[in-house]
MARGUSE-260779 format. One record per residue: residue number from 1; residue in three letters; z, x, y of N, C-alpha, C in turn. Coordinates in nm, 4 decimals, decimal comma. Example, Ala and Ser with C-alpha at 12.3 -4.5 7.8 and 13.67 -1.06 7.14 Angstrom:
BEGIN
NODE   seq   type       n_c3       n_c1       n_c2      ca_c3      ca_c1      ca_c2       c_c3       c_c1       c_c2
NODE     1    ALA     0,7800     1,3190    -0,5690     0,7800     1,2300    -0,4500     0,7800     1,3200    -0,3300
NODE     2    SER     0,7080     1,2850    -0,2250     0,7140     1,3670    -0,1060     0,7870     1,2900     0,0030
END
This chain:
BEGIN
NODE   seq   type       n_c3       n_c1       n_c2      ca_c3      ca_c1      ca_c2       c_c3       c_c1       c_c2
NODE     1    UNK     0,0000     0,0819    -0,1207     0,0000     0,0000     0,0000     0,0000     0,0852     0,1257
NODE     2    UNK     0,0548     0,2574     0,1240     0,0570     0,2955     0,2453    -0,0989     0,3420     0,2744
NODE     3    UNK    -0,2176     0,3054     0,1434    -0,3267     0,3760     0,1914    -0,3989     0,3107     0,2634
NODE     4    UNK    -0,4225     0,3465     0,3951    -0,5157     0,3098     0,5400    -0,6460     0,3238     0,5392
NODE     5    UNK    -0,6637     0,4516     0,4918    -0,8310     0,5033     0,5133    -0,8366     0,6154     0,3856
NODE     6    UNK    -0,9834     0,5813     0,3372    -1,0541     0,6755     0,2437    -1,1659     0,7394     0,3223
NODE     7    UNK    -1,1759     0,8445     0,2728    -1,3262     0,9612     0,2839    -1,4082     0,9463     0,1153
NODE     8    UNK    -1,5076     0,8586     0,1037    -1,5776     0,8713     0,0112    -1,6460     0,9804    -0,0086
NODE     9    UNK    -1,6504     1,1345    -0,1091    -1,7358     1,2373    -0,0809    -1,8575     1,1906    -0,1544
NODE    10    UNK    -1,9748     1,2728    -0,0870    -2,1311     1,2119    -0,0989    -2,1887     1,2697    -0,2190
NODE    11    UNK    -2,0419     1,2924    -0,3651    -2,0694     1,3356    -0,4893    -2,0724     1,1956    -0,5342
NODE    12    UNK    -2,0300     1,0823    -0,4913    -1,9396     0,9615    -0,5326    -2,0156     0,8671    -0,5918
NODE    13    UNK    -2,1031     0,7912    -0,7024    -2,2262     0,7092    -0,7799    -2,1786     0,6100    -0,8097
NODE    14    UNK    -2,0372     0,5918    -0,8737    -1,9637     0,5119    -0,8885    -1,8439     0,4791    -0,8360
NODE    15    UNK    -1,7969     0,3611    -0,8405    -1,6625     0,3328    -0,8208    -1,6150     0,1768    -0,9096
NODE    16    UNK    -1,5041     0,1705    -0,9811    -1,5150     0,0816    -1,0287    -1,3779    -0,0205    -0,9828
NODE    17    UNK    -1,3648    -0,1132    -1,0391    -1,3332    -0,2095    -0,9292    -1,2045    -0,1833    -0,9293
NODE    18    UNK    -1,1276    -0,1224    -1,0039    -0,9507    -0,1317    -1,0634    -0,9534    -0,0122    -0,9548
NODE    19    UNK    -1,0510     0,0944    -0,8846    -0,9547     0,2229    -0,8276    -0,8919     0,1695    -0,7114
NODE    20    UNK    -0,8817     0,0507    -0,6220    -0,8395     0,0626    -0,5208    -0,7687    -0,0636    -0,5424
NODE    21    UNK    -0,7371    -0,0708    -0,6190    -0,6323    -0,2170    -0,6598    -0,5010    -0,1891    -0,6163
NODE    22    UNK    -0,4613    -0,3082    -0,5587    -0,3171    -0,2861    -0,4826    -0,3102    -0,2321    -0,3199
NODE    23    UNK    -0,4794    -0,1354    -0,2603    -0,4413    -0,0999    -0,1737    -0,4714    -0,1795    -0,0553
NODE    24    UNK    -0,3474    -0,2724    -0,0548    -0,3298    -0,4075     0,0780    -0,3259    -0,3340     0,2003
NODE    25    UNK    -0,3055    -0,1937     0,2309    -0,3055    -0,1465     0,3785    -0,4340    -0,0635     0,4120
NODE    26    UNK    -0,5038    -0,0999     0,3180    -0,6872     0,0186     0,3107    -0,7103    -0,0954     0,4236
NODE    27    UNK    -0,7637     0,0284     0,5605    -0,8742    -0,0612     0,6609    -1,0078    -0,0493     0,6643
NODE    28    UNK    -0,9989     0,0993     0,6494    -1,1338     0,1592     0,5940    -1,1329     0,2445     0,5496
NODE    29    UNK    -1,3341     0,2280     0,5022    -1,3783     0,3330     0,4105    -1,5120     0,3720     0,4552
NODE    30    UNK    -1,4435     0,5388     0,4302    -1,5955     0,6989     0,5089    -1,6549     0,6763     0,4557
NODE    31    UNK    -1,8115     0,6405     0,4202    -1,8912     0,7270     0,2986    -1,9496     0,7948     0,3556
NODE    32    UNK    -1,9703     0,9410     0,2807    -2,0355     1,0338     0,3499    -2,1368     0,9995     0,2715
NODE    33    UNK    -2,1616     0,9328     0,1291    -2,3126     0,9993     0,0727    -2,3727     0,8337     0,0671
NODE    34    UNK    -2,4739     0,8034    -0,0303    -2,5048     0,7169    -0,0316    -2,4561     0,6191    -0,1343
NODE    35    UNK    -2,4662     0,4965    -0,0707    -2,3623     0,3768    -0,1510    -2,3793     0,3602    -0,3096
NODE    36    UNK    -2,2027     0,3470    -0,3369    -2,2164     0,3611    -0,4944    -2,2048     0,2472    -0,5356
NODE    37    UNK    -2,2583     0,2493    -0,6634    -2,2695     0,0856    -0,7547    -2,0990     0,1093    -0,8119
NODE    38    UNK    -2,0824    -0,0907    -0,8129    -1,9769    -0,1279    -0,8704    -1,9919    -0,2306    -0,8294
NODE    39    UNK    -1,8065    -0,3226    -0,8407    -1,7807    -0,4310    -0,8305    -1,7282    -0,4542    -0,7483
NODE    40    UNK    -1,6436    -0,5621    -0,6772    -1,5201    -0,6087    -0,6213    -1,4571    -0,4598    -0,5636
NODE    41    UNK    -1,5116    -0,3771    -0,5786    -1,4688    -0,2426    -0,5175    -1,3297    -0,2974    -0,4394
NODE    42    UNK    -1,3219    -0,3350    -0,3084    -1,2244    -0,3199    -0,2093    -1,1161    -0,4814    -0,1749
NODE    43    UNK    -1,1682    -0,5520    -0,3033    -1,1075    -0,6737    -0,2361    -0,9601    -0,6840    -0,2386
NODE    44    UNK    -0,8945    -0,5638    -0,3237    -0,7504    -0,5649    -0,2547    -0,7501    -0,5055    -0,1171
NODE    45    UNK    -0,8095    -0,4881    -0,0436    -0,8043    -0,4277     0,0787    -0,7490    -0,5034     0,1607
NODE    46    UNK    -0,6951    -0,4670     0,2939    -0,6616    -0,5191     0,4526    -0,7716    -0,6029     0,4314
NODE    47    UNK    -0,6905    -0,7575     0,5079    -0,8057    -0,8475     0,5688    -0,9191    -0,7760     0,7080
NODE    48    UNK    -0,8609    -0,6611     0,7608    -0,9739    -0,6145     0,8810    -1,0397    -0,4848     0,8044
NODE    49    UNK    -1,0494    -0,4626     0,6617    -1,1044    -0,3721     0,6275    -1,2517    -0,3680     0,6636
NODE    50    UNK    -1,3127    -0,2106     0,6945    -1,4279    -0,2002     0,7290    -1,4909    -0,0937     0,6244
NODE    51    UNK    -1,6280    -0,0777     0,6249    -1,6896     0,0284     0,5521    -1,8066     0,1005     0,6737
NODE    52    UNK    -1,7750     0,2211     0,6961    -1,8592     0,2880     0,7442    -1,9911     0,3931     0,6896
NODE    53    UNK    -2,0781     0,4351     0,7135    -2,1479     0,5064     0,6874    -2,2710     0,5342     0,7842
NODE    54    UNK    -2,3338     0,6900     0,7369    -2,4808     0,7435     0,8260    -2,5640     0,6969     0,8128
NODE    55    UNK    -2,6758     0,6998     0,9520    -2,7815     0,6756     0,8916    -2,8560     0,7233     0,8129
NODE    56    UNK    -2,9689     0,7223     0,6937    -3,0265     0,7409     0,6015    -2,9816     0,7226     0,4857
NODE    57    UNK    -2,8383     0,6975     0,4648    -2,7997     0,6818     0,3288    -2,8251     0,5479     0,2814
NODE    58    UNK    -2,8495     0,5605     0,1765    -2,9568     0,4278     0,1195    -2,8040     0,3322     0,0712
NODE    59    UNK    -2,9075     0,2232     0,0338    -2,8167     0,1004    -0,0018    -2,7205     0,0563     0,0901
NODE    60    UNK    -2,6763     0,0829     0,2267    -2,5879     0,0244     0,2874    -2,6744    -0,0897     0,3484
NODE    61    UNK    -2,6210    -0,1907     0,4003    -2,6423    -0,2841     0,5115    -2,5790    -0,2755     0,5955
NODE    62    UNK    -2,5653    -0,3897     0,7033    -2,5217    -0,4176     0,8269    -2,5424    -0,5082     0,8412
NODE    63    UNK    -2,4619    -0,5966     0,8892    -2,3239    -0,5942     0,9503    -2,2277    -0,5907     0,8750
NODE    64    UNK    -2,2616    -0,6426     0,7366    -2,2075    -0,6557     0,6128    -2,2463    -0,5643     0,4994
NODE    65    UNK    -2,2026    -0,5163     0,3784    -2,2132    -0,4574     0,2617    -2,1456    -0,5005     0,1252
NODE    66    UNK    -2,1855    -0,5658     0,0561    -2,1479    -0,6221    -0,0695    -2,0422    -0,7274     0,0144
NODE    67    UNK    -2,0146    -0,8219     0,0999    -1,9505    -0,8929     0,1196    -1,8332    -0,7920     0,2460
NODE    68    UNK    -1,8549    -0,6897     0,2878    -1,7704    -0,6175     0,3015    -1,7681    -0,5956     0,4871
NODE    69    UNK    -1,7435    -0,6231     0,5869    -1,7718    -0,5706     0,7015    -1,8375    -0,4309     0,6925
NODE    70    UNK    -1,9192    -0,3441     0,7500    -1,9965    -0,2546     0,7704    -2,0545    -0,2150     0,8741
NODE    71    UNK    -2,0531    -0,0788     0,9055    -2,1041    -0,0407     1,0169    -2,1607     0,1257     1,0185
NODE    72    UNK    -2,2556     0,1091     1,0708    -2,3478     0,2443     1,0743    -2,2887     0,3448     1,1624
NODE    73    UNK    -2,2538     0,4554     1,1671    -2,2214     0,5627     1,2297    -2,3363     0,6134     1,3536
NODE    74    UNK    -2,4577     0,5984     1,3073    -2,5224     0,6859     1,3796    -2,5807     0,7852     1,2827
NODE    75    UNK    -2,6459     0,9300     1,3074    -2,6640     1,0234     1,2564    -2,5545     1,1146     1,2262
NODE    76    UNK    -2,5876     1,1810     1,0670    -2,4552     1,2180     1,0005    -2,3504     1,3472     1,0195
NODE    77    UNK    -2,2356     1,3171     1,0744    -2,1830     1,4315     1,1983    -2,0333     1,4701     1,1113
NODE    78    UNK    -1,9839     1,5517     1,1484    -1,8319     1,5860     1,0752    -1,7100     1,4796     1,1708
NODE    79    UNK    -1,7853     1,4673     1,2907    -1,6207     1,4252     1,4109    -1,6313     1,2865     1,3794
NODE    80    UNK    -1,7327     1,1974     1,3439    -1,6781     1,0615     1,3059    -1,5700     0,9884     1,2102
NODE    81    UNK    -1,5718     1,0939     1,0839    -1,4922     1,0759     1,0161    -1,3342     1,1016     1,0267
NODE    82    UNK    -1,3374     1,2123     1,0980    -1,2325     1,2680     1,1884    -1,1265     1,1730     1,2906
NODE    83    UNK    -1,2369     1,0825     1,3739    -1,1793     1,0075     1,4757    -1,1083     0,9543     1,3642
NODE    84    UNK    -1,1813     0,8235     1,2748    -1,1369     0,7165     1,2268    -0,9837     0,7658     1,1118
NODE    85    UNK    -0,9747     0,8775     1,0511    -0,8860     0,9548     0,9763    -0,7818     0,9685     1,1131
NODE    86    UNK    -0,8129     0,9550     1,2260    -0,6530     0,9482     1,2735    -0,6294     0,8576     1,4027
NODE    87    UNK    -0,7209     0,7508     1,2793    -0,6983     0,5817     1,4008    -0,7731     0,5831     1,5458
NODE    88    UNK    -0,8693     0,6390     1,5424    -0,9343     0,6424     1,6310    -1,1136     0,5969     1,6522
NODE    89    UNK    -1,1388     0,5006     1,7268    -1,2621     0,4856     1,7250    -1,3926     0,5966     1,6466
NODE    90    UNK    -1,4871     0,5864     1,5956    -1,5397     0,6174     1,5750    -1,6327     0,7108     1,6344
NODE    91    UNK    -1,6533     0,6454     1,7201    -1,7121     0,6386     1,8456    -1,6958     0,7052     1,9951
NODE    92    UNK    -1,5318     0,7525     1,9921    -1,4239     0,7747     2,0998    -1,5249     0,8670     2,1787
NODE    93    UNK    -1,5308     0,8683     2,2819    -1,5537     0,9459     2,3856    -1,4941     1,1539     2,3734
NODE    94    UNK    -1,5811     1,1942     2,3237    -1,5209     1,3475     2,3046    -1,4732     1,3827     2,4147
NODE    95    UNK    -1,4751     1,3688     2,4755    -1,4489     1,4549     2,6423    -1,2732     1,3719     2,7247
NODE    96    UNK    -1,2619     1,2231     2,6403    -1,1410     1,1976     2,6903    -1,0416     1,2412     2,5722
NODE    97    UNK    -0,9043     1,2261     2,6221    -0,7878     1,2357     2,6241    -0,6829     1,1359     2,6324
NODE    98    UNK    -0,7120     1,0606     2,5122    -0,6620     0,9261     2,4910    -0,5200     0,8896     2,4866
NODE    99    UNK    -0,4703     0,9847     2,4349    -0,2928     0,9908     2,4758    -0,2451     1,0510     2,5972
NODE   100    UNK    -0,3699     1,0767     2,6763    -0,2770     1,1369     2,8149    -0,2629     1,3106     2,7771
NODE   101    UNK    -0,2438     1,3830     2,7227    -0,2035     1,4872     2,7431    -0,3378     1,6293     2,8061
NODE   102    UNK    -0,4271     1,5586     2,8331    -0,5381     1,6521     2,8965    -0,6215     1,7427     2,8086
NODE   103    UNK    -0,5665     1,6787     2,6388    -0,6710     1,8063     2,5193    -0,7251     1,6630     2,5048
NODE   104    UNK    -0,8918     1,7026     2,5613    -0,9814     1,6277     2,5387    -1,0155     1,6433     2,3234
NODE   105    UNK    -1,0725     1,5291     2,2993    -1,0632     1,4902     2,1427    -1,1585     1,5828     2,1002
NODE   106    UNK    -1,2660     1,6453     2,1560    -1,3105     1,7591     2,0873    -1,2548     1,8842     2,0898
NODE   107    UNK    -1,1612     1,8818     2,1767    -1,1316     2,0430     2,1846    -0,9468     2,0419     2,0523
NODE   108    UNK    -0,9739     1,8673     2,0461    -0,8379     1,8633     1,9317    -0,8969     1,9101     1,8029
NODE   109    UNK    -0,9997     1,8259     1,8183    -1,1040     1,8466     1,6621    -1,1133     1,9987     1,6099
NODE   110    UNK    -1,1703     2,0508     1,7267    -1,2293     2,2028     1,6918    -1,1173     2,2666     1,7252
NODE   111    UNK    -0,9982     2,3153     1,7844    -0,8948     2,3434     1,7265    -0,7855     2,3291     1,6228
NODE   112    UNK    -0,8581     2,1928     1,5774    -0,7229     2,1409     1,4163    -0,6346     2,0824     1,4712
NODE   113    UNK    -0,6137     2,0355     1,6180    -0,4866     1,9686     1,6754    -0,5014     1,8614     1,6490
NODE   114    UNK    -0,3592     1,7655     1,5995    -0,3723     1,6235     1,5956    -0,3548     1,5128     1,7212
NODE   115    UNK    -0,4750     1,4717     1,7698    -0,5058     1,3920     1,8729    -0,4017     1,3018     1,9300
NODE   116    UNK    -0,3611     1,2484     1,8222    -0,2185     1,1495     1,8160    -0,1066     1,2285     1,9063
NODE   117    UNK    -0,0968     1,3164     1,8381     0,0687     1,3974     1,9570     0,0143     1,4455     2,0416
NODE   118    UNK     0,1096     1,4885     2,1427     0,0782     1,5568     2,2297     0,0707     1,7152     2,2215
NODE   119    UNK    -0,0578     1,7632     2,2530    -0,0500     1,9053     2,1947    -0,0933     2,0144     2,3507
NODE   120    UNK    -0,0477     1,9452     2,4616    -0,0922     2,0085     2,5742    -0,0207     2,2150     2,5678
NODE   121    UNK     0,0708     2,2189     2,4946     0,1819     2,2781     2,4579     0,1231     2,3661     2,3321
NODE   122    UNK     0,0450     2,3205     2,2713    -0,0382     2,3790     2,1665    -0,1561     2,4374     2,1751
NODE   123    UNK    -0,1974     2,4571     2,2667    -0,2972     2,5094     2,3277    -0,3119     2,6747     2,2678
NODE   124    UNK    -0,4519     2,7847     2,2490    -0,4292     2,9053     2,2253    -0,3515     2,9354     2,3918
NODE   125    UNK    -0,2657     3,0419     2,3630    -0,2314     3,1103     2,4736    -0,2852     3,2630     2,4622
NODE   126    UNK    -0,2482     3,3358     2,5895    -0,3308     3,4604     2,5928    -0,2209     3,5433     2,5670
NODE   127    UNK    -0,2503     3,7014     2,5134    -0,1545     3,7437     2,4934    -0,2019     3,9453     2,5671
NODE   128    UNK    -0,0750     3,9863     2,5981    -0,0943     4,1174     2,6551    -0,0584     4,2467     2,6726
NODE   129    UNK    -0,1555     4,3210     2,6177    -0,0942     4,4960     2,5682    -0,1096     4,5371     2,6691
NODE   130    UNK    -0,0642     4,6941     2,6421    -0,0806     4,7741     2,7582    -0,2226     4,8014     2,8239
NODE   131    UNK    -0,3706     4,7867     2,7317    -0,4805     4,7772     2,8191    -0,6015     4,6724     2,7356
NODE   132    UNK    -0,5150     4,5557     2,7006    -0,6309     4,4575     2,6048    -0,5494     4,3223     2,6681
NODE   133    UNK    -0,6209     4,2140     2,7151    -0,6239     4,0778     2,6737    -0,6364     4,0317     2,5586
NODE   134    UNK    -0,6027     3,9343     2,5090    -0,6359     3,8819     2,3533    -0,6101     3,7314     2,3391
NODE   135    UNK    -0,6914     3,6233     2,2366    -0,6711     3,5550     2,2372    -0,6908     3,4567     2,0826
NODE   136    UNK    -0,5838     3,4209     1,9975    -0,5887     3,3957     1,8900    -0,6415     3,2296     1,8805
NODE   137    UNK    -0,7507     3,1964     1,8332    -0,7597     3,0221     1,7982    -0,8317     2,9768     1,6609
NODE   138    UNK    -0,8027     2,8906     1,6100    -0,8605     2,8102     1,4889    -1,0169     2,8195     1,5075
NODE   139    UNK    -1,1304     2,8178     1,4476    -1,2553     2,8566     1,4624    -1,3215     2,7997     1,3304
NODE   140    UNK    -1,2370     2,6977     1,2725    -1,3072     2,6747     1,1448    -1,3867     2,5224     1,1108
NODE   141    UNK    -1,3666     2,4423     1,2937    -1,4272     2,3083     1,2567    -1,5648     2,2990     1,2884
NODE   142    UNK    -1,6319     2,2241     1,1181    -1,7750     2,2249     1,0918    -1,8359     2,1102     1,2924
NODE   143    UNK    -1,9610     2,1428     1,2949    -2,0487     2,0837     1,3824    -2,0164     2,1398     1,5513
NODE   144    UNK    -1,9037     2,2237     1,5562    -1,8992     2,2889     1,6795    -1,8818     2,4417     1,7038
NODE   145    UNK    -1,9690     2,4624     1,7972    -2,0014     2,6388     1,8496    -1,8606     2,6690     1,9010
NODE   146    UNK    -1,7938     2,7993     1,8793    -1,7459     2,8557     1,9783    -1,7546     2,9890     2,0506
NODE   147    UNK    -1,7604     3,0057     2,1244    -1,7601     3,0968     2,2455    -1,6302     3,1407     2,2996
NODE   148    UNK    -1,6286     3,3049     2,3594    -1,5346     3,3210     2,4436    -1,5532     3,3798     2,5954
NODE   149    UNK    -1,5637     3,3825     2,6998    -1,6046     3,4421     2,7794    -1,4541     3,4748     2,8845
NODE   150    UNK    -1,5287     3,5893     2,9652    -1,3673     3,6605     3,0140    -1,4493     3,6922     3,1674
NODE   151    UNK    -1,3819     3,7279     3,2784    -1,4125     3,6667     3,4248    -1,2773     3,7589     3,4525
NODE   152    UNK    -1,3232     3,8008     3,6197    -1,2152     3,9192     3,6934    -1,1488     3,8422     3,8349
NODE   153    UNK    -1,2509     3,7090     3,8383    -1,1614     3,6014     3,9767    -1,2389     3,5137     3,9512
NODE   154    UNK    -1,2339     3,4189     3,8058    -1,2744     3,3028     3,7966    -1,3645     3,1972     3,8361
NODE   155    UNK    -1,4901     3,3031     3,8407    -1,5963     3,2485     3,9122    -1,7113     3,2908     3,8447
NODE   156    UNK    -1,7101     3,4089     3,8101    -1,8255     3,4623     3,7264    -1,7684     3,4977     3,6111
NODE   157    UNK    -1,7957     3,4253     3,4552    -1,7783     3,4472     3,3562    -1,9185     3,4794     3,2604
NODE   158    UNK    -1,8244     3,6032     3,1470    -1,9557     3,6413     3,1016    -1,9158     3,7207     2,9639
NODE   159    UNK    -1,9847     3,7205     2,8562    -1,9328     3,7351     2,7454    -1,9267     3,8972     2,6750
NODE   160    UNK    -1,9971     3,9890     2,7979    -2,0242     4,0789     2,7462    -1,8312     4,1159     2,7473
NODE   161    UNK    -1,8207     4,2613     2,7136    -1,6998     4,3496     2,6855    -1,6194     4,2610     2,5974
NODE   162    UNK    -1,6400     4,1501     2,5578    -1,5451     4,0260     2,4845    -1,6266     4,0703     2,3211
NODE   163    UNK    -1,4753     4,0927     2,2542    -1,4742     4,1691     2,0865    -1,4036     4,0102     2,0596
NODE   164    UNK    -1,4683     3,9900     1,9282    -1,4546     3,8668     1,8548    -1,4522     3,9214     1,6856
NODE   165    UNK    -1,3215     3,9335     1,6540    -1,2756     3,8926     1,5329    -1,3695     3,8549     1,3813
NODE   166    UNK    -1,3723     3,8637     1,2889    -1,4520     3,7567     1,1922    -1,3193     3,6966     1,1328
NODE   167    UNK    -1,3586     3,5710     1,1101    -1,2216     3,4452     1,0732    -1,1613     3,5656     0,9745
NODE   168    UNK    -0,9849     3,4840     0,9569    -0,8943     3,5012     0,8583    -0,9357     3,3860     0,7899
NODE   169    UNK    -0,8508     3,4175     0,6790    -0,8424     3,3033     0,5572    -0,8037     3,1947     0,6076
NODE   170    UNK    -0,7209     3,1279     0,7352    -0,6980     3,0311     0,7313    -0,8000     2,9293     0,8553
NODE   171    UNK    -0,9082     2,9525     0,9134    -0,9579     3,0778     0,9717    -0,9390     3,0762     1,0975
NODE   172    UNK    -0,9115     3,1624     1,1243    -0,8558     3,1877     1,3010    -0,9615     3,3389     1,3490
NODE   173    UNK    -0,9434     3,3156     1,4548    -1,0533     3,4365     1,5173    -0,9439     3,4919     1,6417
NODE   174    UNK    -0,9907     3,5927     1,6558    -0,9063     3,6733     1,7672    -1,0497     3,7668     1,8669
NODE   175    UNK    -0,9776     3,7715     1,9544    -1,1056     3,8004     2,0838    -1,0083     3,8946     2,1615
NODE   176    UNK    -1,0834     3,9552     2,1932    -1,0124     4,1405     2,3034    -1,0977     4,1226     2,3994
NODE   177    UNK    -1,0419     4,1806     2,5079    -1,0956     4,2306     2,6459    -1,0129     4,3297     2,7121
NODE   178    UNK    -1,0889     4,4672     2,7557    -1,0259     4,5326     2,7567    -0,9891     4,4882     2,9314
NODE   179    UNK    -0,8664     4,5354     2,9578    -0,7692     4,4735     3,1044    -0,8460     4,5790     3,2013
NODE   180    UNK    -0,9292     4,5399     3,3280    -0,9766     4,6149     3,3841    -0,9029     4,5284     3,5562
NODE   181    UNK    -0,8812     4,5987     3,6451    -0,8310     4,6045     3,7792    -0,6367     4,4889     3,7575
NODE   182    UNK    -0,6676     4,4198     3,8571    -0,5435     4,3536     3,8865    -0,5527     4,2815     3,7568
NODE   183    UNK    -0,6474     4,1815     3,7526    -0,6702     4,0310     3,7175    -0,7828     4,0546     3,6463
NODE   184    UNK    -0,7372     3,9581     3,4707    -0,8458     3,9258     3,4194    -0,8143     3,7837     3,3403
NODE   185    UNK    -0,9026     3,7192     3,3085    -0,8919     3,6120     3,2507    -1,0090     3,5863     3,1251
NODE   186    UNK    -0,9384     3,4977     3,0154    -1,0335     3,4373     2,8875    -1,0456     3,3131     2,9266
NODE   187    UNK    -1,1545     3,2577     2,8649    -1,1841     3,0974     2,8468    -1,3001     3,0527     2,7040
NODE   188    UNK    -1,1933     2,9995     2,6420    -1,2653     2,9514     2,4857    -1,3359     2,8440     2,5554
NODE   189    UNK    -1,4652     2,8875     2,5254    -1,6083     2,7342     2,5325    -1,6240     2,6579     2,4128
NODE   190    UNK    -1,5974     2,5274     2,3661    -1,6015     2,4744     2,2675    -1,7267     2,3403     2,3232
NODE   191    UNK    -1,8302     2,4114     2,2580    -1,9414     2,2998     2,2565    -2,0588     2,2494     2,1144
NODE   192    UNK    -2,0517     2,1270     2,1224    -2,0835     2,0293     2,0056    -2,2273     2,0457     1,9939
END
């Protein structure tokens, strides 16, 4: 009963009708691949249960699917599944900041932060030796570039002298600049 939302993976051909029995709090369901044969699949589900999926994957409909509410995503992306996995539109606007705390929802995504809390506080911070800037961040979410660029009075940024890491295992990247005059500054570019 506490299950809310599934990620169908796009290995998935079947499903038969007993796997989701009992789950009265399912609202929805990801499919990443294309729709699998079965039965009664979801009718223990939430009365507002929905089924999502991409375009091109065969066998879905719209507005409906096997009796089921349904709705098309769009073209097939990693952050949709993402929003809806933590109650969030599908759809949400990447660039806002829906709880207020100013980490716009892509820069939660592509850092691993959870959108829900407040993670203004979680942010990479910079860190400083005797002649290096440095800056440690998560680098491992699929469908977005990242970049680092470093600037001497925040006006002209530019990527050269900026050393970039290859991920750790969990994967995080680290970026150097070597400290030249008074003032220097980093800025992670995270674009989709």
């Amino acid at each position: 009963t506490g299950l809310t939302s599934v990620i169908i993976p796009d290995s998935v051909r079947f499903i038969d009708s007993s796997t989701f029995s009992g789950c009265t709090g399912l609202k929805k369901a990801v499919f990443l691949g294309d729709a699998p044969t079965g039965w009664a699949i979801f009718d223990s589900a939430a009365n507002d249960f929905t089924v999502y999926y991409f375009n091109g994957k065969t066998d879905f409909t719209s507005p409906t699917w096997n009796g089921y509410p349904a709705v098309n995503m769009g073209d097939e992306s990693p952050i949709p599944p993402w929003l809806l996995s933590k109650g969030l539109p599908y759809n949400a606007d990447l660039q806002s900041a829906p709880n207020g705390d100013g980490v716009s929802l892509l820069t939660a995504y592509a850092l691993n932060l959870d959108p829900t809390q407040n993670q203004s506080g979680n942010l990479p911070r910079p860190a400083f030796s005797a002649d290096r800037l440095s800056l440690t961040y998560y680098a491992g979410s699929e469908g977005v570039t990242y970049s680092v660029e470093s600037s001497d009075d925040l006006q002209n940024w530019t990527a050269e002298g900026v050393t970039v890491s290859a991920p750790d295992a969990d994967p995080f990247r680290t970026v150097t600049v070597p400290l030249s005059g008074s003032r220097r500054f980093l800025r992670l570019v995270i674009t989709k």
